[in-house]
N, C-alpha and C positions, 0 to 999 in steps of 0.2 A: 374524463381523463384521457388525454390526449397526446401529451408528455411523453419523450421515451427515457426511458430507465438503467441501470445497471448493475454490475455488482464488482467487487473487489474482492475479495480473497474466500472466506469456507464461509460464505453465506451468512457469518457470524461477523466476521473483526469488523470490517469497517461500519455500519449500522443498524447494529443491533444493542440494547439496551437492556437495563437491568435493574431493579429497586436495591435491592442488596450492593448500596455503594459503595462503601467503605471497603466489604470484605473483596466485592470486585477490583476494586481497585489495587489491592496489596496483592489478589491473585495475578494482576497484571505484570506488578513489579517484577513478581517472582518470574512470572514466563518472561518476562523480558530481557532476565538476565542470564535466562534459560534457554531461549531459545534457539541454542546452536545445539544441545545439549539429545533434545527429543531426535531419535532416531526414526522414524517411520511420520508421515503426515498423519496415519492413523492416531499413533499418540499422543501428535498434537491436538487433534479434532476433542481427541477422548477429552482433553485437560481442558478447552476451549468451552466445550459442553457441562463440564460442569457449573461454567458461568450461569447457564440460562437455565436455573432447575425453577424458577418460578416462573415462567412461561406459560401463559394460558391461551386458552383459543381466541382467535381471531374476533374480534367486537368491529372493528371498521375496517373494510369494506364488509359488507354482507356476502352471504356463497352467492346470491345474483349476482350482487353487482359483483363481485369475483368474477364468475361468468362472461357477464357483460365486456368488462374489458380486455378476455381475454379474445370474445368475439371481436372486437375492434382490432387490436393486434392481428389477428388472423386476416382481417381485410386491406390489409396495408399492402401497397404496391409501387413499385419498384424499392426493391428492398434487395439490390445489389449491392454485396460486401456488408450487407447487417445482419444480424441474425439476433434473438432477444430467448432472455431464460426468467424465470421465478423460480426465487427457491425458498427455503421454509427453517425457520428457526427449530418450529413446532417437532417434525419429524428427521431434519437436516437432510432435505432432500430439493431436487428437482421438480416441482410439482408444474410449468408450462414451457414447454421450449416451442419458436418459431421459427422454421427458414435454418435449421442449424443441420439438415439434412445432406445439404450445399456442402457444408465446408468438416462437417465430422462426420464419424461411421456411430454405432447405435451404441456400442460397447463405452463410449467416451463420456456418454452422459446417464451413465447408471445414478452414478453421487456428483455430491460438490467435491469428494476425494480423487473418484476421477477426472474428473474437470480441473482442476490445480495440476495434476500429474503432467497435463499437455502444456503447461507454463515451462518456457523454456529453463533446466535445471539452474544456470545458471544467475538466473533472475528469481530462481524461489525464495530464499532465504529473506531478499531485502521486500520481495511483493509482502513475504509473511510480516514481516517487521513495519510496514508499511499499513497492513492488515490491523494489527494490534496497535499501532499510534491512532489508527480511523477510531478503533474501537474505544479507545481511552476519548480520546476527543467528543465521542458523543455521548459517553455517559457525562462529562463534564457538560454538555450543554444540549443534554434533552430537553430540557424547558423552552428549547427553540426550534429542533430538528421539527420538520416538517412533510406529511409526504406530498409527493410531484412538487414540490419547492424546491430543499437543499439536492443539490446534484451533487455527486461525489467521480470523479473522473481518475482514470488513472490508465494510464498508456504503456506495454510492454510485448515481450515476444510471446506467442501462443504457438504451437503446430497443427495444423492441419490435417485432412486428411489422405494429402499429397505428401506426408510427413516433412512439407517443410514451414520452417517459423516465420509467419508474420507479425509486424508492430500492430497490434489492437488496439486503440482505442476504445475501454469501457467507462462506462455512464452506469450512476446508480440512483435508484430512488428509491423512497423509502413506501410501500404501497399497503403492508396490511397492519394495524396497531392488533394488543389484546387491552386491557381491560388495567390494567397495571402502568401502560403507556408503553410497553414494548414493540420492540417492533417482531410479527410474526412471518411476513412475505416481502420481499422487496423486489425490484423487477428491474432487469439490468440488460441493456442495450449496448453490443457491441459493432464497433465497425471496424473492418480490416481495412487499416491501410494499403495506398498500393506500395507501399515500399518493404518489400522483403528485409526480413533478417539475416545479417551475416555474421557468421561466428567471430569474426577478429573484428567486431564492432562491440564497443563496451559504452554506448549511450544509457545515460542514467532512467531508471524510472520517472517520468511524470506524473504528478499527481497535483489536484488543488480542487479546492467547492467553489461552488457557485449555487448562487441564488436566481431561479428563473432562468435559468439560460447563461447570467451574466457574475463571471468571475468575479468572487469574493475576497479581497487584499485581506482584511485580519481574520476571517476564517480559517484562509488557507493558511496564513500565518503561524494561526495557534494549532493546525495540525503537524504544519512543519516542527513547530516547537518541541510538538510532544516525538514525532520522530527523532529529532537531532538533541533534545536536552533530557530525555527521558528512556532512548534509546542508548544501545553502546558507547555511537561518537562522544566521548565526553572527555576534552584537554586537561590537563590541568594548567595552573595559570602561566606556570615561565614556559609547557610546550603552546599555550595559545600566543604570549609573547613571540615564541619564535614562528610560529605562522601567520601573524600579525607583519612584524618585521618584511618576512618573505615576501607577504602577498604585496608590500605596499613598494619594496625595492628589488624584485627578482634576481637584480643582477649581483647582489652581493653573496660574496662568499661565507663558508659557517665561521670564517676567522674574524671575518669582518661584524657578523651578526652580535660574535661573542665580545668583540670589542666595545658595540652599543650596549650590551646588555651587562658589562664590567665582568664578564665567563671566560672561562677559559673554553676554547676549540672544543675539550675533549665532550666537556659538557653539552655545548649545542650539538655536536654529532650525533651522541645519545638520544636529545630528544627528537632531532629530528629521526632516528630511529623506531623510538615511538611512537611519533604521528605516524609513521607508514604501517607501525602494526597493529595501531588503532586505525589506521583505514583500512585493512585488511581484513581483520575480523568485524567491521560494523557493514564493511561494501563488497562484499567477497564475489559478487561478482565484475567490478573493475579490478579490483587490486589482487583478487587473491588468483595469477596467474602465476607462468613462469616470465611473464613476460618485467621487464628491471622496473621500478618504476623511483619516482623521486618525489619529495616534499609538493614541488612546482605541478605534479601532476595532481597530487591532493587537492590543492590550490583549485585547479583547474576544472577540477571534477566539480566542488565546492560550489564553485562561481555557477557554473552550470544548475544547480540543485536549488540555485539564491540562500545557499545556507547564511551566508555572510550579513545579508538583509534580516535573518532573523535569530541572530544569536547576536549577545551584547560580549563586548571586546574590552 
């Protein structure tokens, strides 16, 4: 195992697995239309763990070979700007950190709770929402997830322990099964970008799978899916009409939209007021500033994320 790895959100959402499908699944719903709702990450964790109560121990790798590749990690050299963690469904913890002495102090990696805390505030909500579409995605297609195979990437701002935010680039694999086919460890490789983070930068999260190294188009697809169709963003038909219209003629006015659409003015205003406060509460960290924003930036954001590519019109 040679591979480097990573993780996405409480060691839980984005690959981790679960026989109880069904009843997982409904509990998904419910957190996802909740989850603006949990006050503390603790809460969240607490609600999240109830997912994985059939969790047994670890069956592949063995505690050697456990061992084994942690020794190999350990020997790795030049490992500027990376640093690597394992963490555990089993007891929801921290069980190997490498090289993260660099860039955190000791208090930072008690849990995966405080590990999330240093995710910069403003990108939590969508990392979490982001977390729970991973999560949904692979119980829909454990019959494939794979470990040191599927990669799972997602890119956003972290803090230091210079206290300030870097763009990270994390990498995850999936590294220990139990016995059920879940997943018990997974091992997740991060690199700090050199590009610092700035507060009046609102760049969307990246996220997408890959197979072997090499970006997967209907993978990431069907995670995007489960983020954007299963998630808050959800139009209905005459507000996707009028963002349709927008995106394809910018330059028209709402008199004009309303004129193609046989509406009156007052009508399209309205919804284009509610696409901004469906992106507001689905993207709260672009839209939910003081800063004025307009349909065109929705748009923009949109084109950015390739929602467009994977939502039908």
């Amino acid at each position: 195992m040679t591979q480097k790895t990573e993780n996405s959100f409480l060691c839980l959402s984005l690959i981790f697995t679960h026989d109880k499908h069904d009843g997982a699944l409904s509990k998904l719903k419910f957190l996802i239309k909740n989850i603006r709702n949990f006050r503390t990450l603790q809460q969240f964790d607490d609600y999240l763990w109830e997912l994985f109560k059939d969790i047994t121990e670890t069956v592949t790798p063995s505690p050697l070979e456990l061992e084994a590749f942690y020794e190999e990690v350990r020997s790795r050299k030049n490992l500027n700007g990376q640093f690597f963690l394992v963490m555990s469904t089993i007891d929801n913890g921290i069980h190997f950190h490498w090289n993260t002495e660099r860039y955190f102090n000791s208090s930072d990696l008690k849990s995966d709770l405080s590990f999330l805390e240093m995710i910069h505030p403003d990108y939590l909500t969508d990392y979490l929402q982001w977390g729970i579409a991973g999560y949904a995605f692979v119980l829909e297609n454990k019959h494939i997830i794979e470990p040191f195979k599927h990669i799972f990437r997602m890119i956003y701002p972290i803090r230091l322990k210079n206290n300030q935010y870097y763009w990270v680039q994390m990498e995850i694999f999936v590294l220990g099964l139990d016995k059920n086919g879940n997943v018990t460890y997974h091992f997740n490789t991060y690199t700090i970008l050199s590009k610092p983070f700035f507060e009046k930068e609102k760049s969307a999260i990246i996220v997408d799978v890959s197979i072997e190294g090499l970006r997967d188009e209907d993978l990431t697809k069907e995670l995007k899916k489960w983020r954007f169709t299963k998630q808050p963003f959800v139009l209905t038909k005459s507000q996707r009409q009028v963002l349709y219209i927008k995106r394809k003629q910018p330059n028209l006015t709402n008199a004009a939209i309303a004129a193609l659409l046989n509406k009156d003015k007052e009508t399209v205003d309205t919804q284009n007021k509610q696409i901004l406060a469906k992106a507001k509460e689905s993207f709260p960290s672009y839209f939910d500033t003081t800063e004025k924003r307009t349909v065109t930036d929705v748009i923009e954001f949109l084109e950015e994320l390739s929602y467009f590519r994977y939502t039908e019109w």
